[in-house]
N, CA, C and O atoms as a Maestro MAE file, in Angstrom:
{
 s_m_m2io_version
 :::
 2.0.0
}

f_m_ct {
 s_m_title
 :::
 protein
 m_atom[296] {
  # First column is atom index #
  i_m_mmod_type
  r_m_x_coord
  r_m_y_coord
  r_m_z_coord
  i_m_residue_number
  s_m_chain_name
  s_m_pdb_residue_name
  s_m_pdb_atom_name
  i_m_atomic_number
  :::
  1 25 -8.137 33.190 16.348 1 A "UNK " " N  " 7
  2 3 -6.939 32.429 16.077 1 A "UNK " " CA " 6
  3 2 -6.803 31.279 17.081 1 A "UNK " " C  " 6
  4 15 -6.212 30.261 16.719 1 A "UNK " " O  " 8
  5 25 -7.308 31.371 18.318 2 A "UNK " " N  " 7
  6 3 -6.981 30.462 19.014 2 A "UNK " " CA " 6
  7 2 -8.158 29.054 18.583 2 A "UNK " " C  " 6
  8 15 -8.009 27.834 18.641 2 A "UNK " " O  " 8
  9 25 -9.147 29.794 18.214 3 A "UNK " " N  " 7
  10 3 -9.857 28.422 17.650 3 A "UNK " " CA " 6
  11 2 -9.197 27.268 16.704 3 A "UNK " " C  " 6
  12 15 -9.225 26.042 16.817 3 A "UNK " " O  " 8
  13 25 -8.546 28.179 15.653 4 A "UNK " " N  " 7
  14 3 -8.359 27.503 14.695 4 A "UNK " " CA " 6
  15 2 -6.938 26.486 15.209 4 A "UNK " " C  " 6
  16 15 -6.295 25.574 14.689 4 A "UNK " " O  " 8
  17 25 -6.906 27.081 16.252 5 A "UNK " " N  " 7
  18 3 -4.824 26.404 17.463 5 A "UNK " " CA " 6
  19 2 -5.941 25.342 17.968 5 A "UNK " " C  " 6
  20 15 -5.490 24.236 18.268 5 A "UNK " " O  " 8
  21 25 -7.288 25.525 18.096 6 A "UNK " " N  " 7
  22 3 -7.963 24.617 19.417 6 A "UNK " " CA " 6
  23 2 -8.358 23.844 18.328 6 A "UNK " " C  " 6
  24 15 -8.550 22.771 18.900 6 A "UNK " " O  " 8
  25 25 -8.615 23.643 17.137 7 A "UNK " " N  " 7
  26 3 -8.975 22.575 16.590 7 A "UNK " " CA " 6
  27 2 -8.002 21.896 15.538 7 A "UNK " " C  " 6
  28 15 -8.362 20.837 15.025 7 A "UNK " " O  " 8
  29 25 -6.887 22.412 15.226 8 A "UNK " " N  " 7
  30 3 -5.889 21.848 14.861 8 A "UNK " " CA " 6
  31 2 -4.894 20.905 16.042 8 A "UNK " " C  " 6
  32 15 -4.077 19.999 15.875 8 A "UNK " " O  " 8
  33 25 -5.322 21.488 17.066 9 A "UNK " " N  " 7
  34 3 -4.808 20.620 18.204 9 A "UNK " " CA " 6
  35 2 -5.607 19.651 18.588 9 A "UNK " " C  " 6
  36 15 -5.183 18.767 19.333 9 A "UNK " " O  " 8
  37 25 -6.884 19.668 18.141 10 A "UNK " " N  " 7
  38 3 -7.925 18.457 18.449 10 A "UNK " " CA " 6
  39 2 -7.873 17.282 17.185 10 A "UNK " " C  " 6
  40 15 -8.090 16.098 17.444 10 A "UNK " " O  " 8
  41 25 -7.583 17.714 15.896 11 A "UNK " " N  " 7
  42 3 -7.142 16.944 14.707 11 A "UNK " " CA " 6
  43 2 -5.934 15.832 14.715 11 A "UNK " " C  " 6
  44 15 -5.698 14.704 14.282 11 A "UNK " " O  " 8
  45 25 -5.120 17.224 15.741 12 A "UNK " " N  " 7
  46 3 -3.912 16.432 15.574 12 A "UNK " " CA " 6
  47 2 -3.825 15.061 16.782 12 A "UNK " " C  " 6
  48 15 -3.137 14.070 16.540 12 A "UNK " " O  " 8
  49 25 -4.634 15.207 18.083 13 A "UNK " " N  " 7
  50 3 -4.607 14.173 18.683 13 A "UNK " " CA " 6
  51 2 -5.506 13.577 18.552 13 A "UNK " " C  " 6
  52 15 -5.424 12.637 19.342 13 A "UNK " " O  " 8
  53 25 -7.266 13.476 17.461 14 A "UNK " " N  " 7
  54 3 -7.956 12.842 17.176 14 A "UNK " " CA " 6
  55 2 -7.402 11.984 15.780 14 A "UNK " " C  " 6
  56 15 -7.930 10.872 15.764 14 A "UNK " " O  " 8
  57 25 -6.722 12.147 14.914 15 A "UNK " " N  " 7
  58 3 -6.294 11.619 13.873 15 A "UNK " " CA " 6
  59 2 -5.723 10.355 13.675 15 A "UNK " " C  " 6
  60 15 -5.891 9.727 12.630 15 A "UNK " " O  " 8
  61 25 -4.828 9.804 14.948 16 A "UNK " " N  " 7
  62 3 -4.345 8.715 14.586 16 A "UNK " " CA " 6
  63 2 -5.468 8.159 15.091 16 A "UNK " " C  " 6
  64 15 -5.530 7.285 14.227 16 A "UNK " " O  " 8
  65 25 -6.422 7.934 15.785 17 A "UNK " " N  " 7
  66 3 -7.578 7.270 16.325 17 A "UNK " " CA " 6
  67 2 -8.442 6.897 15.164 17 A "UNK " " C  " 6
  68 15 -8.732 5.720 14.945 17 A "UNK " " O  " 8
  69 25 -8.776 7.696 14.562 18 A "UNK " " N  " 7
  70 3 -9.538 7.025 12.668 18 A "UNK " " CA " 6
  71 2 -8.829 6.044 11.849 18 A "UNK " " C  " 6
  72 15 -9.399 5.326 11.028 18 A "UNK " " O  " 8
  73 25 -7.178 6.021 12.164 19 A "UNK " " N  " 7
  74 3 -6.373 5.394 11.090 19 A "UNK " " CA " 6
  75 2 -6.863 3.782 11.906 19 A "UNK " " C  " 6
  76 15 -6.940 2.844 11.113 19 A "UNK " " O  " 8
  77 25 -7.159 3.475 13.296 20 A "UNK " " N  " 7
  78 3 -7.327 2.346 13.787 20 A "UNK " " CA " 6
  79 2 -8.914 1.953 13.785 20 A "UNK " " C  " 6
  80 15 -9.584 1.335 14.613 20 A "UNK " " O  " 8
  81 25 -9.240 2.528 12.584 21 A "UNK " " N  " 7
  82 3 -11.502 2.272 13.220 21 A "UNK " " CA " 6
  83 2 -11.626 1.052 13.023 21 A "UNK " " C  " 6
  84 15 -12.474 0.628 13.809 21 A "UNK " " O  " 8
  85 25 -10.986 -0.227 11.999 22 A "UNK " " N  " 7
  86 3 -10.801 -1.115 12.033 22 A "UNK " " CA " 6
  87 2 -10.781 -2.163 13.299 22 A "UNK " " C  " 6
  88 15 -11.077 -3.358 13.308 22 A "UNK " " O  " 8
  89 25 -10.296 -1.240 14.451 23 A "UNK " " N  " 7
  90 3 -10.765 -2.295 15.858 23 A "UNK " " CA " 6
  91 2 -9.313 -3.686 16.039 23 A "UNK " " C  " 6
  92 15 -8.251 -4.022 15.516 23 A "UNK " " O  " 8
  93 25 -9.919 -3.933 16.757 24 A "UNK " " N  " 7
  94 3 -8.896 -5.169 16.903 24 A "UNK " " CA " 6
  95 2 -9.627 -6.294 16.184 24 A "UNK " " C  " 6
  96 15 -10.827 -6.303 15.911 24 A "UNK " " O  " 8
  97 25 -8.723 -7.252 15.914 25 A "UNK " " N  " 7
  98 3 -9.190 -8.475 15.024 25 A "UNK " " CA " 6
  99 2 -8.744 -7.695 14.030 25 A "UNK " " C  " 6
  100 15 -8.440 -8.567 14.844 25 A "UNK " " O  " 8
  101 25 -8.367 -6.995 13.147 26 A "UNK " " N  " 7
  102 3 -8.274 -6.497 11.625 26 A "UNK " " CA " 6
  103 2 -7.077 -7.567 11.478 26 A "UNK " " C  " 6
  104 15 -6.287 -8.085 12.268 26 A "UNK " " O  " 8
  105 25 -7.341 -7.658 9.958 27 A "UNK " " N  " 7
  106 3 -6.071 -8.365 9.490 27 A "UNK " " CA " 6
  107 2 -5.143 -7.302 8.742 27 A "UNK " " C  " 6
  108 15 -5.482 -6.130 8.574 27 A "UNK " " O  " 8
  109 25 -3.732 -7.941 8.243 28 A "UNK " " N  " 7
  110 3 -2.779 -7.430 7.587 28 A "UNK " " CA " 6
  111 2 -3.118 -7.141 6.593 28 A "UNK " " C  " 6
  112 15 -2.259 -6.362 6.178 28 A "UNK " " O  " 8
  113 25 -4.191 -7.312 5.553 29 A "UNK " " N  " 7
  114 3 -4.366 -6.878 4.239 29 A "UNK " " CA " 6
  115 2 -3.506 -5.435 4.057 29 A "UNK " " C  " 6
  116 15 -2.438 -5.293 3.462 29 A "UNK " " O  " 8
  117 25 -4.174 -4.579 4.640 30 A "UNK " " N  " 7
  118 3 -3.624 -3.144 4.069 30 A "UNK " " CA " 6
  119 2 -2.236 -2.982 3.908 30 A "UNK " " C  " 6
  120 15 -1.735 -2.502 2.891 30 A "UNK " " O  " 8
  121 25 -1.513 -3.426 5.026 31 A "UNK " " N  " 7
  122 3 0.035 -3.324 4.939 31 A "UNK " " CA " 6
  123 2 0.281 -3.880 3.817 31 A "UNK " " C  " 6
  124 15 0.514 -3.318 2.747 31 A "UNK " " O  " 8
  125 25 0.229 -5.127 4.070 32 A "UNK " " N  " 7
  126 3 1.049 -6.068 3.233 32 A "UNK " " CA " 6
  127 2 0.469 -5.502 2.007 32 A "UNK " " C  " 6
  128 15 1.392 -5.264 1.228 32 A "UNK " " O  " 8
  129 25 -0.870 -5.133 1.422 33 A "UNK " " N  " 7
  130 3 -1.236 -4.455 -0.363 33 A "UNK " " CA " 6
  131 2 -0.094 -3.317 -0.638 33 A "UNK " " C  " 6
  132 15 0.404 -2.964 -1.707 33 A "UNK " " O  " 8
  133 25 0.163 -2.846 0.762 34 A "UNK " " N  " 7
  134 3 1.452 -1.447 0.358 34 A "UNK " " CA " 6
  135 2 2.740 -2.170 0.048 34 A "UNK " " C  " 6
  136 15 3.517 -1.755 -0.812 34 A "UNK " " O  " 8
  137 25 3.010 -3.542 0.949 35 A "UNK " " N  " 7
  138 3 4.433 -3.860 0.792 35 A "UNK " " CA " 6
  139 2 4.345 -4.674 -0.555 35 A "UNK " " C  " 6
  140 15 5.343 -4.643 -1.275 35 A "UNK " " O  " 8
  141 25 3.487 -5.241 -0.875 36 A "UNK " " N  " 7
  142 3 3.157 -6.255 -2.322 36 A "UNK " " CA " 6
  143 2 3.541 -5.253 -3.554 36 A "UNK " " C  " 6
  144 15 4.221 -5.471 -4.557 36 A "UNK " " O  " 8
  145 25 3.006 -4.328 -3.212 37 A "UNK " " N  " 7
  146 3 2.567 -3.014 -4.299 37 A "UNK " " CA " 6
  147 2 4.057 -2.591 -4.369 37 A "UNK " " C  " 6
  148 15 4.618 -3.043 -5.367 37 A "UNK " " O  " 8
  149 25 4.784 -1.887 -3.615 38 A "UNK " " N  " 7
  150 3 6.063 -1.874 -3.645 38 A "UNK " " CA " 6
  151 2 7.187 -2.802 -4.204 38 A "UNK " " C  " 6
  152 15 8.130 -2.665 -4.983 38 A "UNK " " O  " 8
  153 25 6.688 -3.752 -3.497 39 A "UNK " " N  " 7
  154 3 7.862 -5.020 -4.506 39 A "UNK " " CA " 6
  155 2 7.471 -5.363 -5.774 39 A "UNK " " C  " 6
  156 15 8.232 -5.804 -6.635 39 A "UNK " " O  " 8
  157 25 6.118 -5.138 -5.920 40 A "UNK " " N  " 7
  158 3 5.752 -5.521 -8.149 40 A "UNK " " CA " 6
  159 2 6.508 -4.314 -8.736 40 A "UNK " " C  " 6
  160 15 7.246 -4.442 -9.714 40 A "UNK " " O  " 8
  161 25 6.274 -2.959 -8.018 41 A "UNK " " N  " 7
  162 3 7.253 -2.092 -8.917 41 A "UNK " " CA " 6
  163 2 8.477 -2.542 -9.003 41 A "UNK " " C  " 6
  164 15 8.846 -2.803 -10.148 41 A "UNK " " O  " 8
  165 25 9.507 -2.783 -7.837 42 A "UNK " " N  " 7
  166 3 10.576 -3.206 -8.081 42 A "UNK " " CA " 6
  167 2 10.969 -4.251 -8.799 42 A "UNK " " C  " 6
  168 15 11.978 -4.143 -9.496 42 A "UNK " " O  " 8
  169 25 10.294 -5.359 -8.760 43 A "UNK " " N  " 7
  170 3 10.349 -6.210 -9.845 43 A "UNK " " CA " 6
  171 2 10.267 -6.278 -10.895 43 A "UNK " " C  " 6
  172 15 10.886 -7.010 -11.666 43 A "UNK " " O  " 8
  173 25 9.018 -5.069 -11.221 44 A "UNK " " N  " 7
  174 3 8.844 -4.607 -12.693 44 A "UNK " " CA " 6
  175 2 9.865 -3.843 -13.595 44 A "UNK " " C  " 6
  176 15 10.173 -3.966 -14.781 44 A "UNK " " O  " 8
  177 25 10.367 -2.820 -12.368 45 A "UNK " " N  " 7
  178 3 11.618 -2.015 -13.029 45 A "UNK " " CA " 6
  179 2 12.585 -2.737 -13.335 45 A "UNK " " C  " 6
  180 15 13.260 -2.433 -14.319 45 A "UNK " " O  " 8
  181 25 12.949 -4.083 -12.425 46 A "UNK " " N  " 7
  182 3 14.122 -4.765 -12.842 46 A "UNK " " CA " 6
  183 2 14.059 -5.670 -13.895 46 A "UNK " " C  " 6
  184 15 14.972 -6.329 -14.391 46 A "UNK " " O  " 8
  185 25 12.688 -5.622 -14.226 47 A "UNK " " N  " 7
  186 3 12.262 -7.143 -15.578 47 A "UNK " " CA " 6
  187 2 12.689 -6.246 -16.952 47 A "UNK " " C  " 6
  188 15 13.198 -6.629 -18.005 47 A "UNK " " O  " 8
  189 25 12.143 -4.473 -16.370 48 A "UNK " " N  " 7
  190 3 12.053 -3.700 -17.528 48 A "UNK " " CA " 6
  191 2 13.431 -3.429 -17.953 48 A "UNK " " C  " 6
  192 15 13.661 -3.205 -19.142 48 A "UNK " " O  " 8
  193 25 14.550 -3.435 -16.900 49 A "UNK " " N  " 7
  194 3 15.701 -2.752 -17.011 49 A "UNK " " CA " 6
  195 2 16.656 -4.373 -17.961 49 A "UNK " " C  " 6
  196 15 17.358 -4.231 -18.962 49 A "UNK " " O  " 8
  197 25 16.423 -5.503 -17.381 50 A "UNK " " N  " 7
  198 3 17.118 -6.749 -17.291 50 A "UNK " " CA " 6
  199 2 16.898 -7.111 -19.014 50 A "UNK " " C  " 6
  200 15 17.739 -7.313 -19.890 50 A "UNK " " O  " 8
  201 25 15.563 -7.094 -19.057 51 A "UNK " " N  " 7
  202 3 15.007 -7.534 -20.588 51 A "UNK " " CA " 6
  203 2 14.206 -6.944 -21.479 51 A "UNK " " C  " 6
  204 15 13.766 -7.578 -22.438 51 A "UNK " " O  " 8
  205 25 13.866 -5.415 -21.230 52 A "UNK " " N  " 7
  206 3 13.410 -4.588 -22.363 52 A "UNK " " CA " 6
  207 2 12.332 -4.795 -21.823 52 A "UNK " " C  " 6
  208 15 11.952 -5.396 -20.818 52 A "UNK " " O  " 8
  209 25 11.563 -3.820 -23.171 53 A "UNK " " N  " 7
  210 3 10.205 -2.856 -22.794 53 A "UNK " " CA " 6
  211 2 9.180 -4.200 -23.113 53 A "UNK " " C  " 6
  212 15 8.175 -4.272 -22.406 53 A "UNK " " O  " 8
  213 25 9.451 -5.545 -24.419 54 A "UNK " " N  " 7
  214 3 8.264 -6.473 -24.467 54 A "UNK " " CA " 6
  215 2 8.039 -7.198 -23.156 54 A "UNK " " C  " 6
  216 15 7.016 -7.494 -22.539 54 A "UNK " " O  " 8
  217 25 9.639 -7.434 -22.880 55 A "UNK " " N  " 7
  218 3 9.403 -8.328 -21.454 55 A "UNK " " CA " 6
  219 2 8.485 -7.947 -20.480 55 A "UNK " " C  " 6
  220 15 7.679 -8.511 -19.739 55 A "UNK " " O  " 8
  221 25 8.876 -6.763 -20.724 56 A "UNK " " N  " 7
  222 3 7.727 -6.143 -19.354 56 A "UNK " " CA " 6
  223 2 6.325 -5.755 -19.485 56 A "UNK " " C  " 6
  224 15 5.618 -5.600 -18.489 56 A "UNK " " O  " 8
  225 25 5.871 -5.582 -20.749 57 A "UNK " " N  " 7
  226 3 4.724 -5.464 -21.226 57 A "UNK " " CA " 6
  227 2 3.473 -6.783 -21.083 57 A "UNK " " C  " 6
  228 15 2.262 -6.708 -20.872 57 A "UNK " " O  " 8
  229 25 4.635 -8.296 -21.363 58 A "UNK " " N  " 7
  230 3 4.229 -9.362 -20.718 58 A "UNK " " CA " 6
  231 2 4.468 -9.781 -19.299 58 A "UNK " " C  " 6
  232 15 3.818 -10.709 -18.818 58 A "UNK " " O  " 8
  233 25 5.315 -9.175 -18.656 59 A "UNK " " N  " 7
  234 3 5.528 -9.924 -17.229 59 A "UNK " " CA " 6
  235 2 5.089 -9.051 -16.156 59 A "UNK " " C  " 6
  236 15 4.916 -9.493 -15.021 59 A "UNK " " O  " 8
  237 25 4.802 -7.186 -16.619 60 A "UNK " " N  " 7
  238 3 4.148 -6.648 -15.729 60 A "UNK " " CA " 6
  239 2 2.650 -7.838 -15.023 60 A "UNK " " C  " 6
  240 15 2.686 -8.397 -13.927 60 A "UNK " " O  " 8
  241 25 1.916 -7.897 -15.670 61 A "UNK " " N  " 7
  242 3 0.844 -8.215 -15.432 61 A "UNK " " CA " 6
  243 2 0.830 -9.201 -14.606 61 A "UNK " " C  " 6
  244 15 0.047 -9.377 -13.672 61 A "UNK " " O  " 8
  245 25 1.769 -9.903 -14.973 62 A "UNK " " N  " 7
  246 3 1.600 -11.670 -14.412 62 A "UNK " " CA " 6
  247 2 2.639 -11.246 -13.073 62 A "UNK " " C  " 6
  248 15 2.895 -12.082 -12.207 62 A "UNK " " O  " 8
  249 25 3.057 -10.192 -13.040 63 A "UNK " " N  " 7
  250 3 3.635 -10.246 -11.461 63 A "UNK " " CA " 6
  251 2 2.522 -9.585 -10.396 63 A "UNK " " C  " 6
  252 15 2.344 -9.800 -9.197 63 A "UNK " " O  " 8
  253 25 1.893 -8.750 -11.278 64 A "UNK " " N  " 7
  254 3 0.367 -8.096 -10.594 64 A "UNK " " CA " 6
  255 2 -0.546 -9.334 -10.153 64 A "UNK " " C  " 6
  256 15 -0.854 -9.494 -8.972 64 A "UNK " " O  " 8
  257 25 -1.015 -10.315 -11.306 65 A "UNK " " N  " 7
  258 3 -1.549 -11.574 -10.542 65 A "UNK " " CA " 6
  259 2 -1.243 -12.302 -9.361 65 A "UNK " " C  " 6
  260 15 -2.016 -12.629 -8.460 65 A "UNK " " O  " 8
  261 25 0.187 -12.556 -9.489 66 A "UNK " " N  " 7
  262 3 0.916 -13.156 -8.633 66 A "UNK " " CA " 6
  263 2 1.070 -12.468 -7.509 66 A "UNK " " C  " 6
  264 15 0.959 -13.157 -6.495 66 A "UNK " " O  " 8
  265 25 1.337 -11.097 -7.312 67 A "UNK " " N  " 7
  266 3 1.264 -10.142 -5.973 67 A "UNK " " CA " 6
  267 2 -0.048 -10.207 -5.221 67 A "UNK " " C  " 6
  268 15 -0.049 -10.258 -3.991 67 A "UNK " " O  " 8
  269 25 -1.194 -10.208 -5.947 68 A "UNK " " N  " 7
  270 3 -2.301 -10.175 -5.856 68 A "UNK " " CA " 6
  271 2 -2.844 -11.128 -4.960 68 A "UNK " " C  " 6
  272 15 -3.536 -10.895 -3.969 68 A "UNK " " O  " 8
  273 25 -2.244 -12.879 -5.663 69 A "UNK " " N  " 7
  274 3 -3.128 -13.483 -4.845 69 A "UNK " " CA " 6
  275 2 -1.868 -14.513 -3.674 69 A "UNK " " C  " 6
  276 15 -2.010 -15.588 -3.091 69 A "UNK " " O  " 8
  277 25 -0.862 -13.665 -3.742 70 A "UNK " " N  " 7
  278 3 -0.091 -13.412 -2.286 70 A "UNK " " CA " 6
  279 2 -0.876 -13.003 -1.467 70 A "UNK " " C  " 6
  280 15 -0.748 -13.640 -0.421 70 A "UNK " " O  " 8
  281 25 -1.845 -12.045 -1.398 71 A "UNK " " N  " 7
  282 3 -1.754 -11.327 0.143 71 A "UNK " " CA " 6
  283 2 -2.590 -12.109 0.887 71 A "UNK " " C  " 6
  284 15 -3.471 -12.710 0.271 71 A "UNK " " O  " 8
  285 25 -2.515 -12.239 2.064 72 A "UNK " " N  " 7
  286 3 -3.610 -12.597 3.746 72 A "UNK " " CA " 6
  287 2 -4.836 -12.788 2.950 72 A "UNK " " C  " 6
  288 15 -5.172 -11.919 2.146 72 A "UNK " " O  " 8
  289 25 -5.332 -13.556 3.068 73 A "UNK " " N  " 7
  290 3 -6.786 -13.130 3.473 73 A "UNK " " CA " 6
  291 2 -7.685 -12.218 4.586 73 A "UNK " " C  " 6
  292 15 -7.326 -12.186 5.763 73 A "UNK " " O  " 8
  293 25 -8.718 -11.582 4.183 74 A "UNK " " N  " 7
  294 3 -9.221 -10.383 4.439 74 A "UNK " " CA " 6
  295 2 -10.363 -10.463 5.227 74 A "UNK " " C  " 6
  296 15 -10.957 -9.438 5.560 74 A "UNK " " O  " 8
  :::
 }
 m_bond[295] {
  # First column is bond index #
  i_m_from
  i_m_to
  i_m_order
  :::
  1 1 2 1
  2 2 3 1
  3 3 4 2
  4 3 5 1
  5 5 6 1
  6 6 7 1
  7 7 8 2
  8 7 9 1
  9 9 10 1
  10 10 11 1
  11 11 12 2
  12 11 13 1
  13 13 14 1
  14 14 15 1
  15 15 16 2
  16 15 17 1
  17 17 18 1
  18 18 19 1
  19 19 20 2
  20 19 21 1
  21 21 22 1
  22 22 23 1
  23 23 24 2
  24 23 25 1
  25 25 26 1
  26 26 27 1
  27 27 28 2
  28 27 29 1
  29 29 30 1
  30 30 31 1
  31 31 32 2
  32 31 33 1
  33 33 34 1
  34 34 35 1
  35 35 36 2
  36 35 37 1
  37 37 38 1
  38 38 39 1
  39 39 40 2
  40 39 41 1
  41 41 42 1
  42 42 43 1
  43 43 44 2
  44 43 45 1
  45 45 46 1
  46 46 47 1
  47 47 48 2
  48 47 49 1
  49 49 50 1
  50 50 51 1
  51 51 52 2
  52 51 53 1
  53 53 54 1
  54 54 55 1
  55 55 56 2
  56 55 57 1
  57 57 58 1
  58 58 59 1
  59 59 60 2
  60 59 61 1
  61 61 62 1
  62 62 63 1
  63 63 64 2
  64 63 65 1
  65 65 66 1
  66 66 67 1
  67 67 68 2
  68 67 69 1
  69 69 70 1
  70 70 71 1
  71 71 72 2
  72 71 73 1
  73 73 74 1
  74 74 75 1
  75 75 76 2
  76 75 77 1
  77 77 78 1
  78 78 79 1
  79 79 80 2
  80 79 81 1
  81 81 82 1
  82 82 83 1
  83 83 84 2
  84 83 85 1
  85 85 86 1
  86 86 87 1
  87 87 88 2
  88 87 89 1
  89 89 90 1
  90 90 91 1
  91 91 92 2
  92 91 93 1
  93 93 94 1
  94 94 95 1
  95 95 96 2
  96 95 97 1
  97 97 98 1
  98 98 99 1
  99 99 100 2
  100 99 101 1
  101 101 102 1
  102 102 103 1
  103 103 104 2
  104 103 105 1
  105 105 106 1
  106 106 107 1
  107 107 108 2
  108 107 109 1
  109 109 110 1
  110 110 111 1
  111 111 112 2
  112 111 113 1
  113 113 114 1
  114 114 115 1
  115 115 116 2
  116 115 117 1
  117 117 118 1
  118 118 119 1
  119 119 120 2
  120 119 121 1
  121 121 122 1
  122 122 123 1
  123 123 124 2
  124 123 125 1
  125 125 126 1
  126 126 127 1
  127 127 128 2
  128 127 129 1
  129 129 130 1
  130 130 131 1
  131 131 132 2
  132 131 133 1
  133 133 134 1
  134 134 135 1
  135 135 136 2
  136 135 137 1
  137 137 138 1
  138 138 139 1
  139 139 140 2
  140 139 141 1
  141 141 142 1
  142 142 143 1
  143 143 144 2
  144 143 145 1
  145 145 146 1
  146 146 147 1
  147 147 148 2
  148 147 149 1
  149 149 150 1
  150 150 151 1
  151 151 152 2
  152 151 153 1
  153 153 154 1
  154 154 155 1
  155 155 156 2
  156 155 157 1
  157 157 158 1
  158 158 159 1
  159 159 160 2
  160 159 161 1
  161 161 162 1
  162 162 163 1
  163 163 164 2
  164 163 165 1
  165 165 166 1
  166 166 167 1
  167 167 168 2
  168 167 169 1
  169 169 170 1
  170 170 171 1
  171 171 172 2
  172 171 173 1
  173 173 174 1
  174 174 175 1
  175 175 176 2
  176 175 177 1
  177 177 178 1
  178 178 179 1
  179 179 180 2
  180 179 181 1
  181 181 182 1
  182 182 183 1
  183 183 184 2
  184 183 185 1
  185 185 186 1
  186 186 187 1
  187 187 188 2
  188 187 189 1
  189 189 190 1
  190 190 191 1
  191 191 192 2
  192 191 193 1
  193 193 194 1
  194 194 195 1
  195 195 196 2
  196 195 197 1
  197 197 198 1
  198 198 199 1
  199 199 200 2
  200 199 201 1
  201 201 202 1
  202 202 203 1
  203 203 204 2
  204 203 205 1
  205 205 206 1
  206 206 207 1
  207 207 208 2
  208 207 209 1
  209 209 210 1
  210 210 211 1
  211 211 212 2
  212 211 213 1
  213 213 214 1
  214 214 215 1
  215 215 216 2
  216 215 217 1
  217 217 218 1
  218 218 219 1
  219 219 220 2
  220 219 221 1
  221 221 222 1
  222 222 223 1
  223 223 224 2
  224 223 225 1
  225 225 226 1
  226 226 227 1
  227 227 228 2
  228 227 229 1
  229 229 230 1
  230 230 231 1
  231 231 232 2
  232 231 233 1
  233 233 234 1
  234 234 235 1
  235 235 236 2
  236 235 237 1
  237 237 238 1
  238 238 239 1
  239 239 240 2
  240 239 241 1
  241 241 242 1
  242 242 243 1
  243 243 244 2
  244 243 245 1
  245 245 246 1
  246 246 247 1
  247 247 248 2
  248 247 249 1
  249 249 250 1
  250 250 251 1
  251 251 252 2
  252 251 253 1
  253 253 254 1
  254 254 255 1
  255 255 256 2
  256 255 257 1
  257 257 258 1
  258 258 259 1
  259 259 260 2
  260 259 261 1
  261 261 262 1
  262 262 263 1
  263 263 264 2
  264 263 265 1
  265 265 266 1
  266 266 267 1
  267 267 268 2
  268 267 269 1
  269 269 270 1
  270 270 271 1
  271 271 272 2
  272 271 273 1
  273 273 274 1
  274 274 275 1
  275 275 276 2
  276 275 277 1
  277 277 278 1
  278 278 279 1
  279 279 280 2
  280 279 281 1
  281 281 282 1
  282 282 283 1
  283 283 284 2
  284 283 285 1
  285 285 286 1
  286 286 287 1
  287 287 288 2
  288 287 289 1
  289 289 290 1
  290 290 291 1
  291 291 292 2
  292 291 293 1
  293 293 294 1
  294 294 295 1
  295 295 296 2
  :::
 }
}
């Protein structure tokens, strides 16, 4: 039992160290794809809620383009 305490305790302070393998110099891509990604849903729900199910069938997409080529370069 204590192994499994000795390597859950080694996970837990080796873990955030993988989330950074990226190094310094990385850019914002990743965030900002989560915060982009977040605001097309919200936008989408409100296109869907504001003007029905065609509206959104056409404007999903074109807010996906548009989120898309928002982000940082990589």
């Amino acid at each position: 039992m204590r192994y499994l305490y000795a390597l859950l305790l080694g996970l837990a302070v080796w873990g955030p160290a993988f989330a950074n393998a990226e190094g310094a110099g990385g850019s914002y891509r990743g965030i900002a794809s989560l915060y982009y990604t977040l605001m097309w849903g919200i936008l989408c729900y409100g296109l869907y809620d504001t003007f029905g199910k065609t509206a959104f069938y056409v404007g999903a997409p074109i807010l996906a383009v548009i989120t898309y080529l928002m982000l940082p370069p990589g």
